[in-house]
C-alpha positions in Angstrom: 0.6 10.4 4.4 3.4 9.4 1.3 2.2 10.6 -1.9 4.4 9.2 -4.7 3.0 10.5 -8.2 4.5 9.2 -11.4 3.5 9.9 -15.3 4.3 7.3 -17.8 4.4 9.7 -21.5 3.3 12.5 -19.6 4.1 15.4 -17.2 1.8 15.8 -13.8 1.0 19.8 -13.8 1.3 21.7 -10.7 -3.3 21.6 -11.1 -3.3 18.0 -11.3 -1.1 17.2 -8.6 -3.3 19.5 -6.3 -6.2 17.8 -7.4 -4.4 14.1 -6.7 -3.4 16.0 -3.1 -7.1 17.2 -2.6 -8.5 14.2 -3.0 -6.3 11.7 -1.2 -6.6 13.7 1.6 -9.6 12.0 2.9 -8.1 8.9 3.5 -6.5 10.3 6.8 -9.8 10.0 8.4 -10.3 6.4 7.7 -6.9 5.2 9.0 -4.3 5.5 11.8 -1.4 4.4 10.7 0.9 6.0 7.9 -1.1 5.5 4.7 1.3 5.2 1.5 -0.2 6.0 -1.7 1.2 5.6 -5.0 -0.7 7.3 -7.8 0.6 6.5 -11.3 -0.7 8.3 -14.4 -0.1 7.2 -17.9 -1.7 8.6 -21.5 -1.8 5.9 -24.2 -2.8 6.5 -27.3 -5.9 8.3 -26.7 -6.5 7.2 -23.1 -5.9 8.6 -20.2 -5.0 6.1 -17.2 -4.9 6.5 -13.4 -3.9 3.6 -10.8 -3.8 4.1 -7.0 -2.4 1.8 -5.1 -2.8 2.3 -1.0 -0.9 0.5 1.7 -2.1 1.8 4.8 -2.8 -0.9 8.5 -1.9 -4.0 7.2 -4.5 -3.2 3.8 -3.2 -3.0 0.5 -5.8 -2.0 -2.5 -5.8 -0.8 -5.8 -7.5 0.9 -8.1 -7.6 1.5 -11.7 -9.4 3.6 -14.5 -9.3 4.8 -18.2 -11.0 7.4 -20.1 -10.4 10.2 -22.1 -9.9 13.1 -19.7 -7.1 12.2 -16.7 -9.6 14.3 -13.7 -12.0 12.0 -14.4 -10.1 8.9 -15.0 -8.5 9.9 -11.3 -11.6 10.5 -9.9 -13.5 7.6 -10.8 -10.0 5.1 -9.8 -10.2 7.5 -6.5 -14.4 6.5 -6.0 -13.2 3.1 -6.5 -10.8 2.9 -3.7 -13.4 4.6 -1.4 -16.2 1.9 -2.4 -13.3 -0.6 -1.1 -12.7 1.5 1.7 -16.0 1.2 2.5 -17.2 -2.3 1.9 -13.8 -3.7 4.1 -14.5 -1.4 7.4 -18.5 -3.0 7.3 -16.9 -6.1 6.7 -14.8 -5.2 9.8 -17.4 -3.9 11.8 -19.5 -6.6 11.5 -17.0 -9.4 12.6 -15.9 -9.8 16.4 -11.8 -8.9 17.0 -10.0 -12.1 17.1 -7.8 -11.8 20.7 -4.3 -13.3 21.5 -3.8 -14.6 18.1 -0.7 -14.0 16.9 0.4 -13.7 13.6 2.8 -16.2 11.8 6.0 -15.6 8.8 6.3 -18.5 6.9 9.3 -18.8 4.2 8.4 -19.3 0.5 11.0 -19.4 -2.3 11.1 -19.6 -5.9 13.0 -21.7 -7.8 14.4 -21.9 -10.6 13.8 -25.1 -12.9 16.7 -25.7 -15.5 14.6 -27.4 -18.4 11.8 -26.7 -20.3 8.2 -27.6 -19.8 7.8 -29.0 -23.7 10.2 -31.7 -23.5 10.3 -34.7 -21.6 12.3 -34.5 -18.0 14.6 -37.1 -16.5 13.6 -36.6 -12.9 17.0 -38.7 -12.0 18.8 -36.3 -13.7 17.4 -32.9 -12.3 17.4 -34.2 -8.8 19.4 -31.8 -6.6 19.5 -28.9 -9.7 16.9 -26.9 -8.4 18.5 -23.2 -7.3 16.8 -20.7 -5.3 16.4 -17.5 -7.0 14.6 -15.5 -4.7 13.3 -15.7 -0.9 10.8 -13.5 0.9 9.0 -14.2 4.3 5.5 -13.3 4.7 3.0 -12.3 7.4 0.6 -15.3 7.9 -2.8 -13.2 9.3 -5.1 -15.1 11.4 -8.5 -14.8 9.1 -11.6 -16.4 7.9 -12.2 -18.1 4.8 -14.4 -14.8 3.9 -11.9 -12.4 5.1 -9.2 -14.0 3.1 -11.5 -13.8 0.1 -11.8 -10.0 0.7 -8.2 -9.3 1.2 -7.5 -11.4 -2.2 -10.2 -9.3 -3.8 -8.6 -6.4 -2.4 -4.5 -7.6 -3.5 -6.2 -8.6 -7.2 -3.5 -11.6 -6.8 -3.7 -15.1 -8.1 -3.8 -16.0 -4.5 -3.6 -15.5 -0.8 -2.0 -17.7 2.2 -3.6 -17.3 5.1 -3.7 -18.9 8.8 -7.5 -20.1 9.5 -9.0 -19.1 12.5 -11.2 -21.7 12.5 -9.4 -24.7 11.8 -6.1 -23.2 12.8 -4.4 -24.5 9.9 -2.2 -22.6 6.5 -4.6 -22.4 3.7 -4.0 -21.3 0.6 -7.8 -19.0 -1.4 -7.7 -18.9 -5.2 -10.1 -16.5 -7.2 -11.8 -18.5 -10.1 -12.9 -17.3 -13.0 -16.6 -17.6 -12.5 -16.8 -15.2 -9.4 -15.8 -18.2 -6.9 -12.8 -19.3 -5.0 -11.2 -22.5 -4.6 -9.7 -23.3 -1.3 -6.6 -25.4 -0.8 -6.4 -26.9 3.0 -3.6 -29.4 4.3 
């Protein structure tokens, strides 16, 4: 297991980075692969803050907590991650494994637009002045529609591309602000 601890305005004592140890230590059982954890502390003002954020299989969650006291703000980020834990491996355990589906990379890239959004745009004129600022390829997983929503719960991004197992097409899950999520197909 990789443990990276980090303090933002503070310094991690030699107690409370063998408390972090002792209690990321369980997370061996639960997976196979090489689990990374990155634990970041942080005191502002008068709160204490804890984040975990653990890559391990393929699964990326995070956690986060405040309080006054950093144990307990750890713990209660660490009880968090183990609740996610939990709820994805029944999740897992009560689907069927998928077989001979293969997962896809797909390029995205972002852009950069050279005028602003406030003023009016002469669409002859920015034709062919887009630049490409960044590219990154992604692994396209074959999921459901509820799977996807449980990995974007997990990610806590704005949204999640995804390969449908069962209309084996790209889609695209969005969170909405009222506990749904909006689905975007071809």
């Amino acid at each position: 297991m990789n443990v990276t601890i980090s303090g933002k305005h503070m310094e991690i004592t030699d107690g409370l980075r063998e408390h972090i140890d002792g209690g990321l230590e369980r997370f061996t059982d639960h997976f196979d692969n090489t689990i990374d954890v990155n634990v970041i502390l942080g005191i502002e003002k008068h709160r204490h803050i804890a984040e975990i954020n653990l890559h391990a299989n393929g699964l990326h969650i995070n956690a986060k907590n405040t309080s006054g006291d950093m144990y307990s703000s750890f713990d209660s980020a660490l009880s968090k991650i183990n609740k996610q834990i939990r709820k994805h491996k029944s999740r897992i355990n009560r689907h069927q494994p998928r077989t001979a589906k293969e997962a896809r990379e797909y390029e995205h890239m972002v852009i950069d637009v050279p005028f602003s959004l406030d003023e009016p745009v002469d669409v002859a004129a920015v034709n062919g002045k887009h630049k490409v600022i960044e590219r990154e390829n992604i692994l396209i997983k074959h999921l459901t529609v509820e799977e996807a929503a449980m990995q974007l719960d997990l990610l806590h991004t704005h949204f999640y591309v995804f390969h449908n197992a069962d209309t084996g097409k790209v889609n695209i899950i969005t969170p909405h602000e009222d506990g749904t999520y909006g689905l975007i197909e071809p």
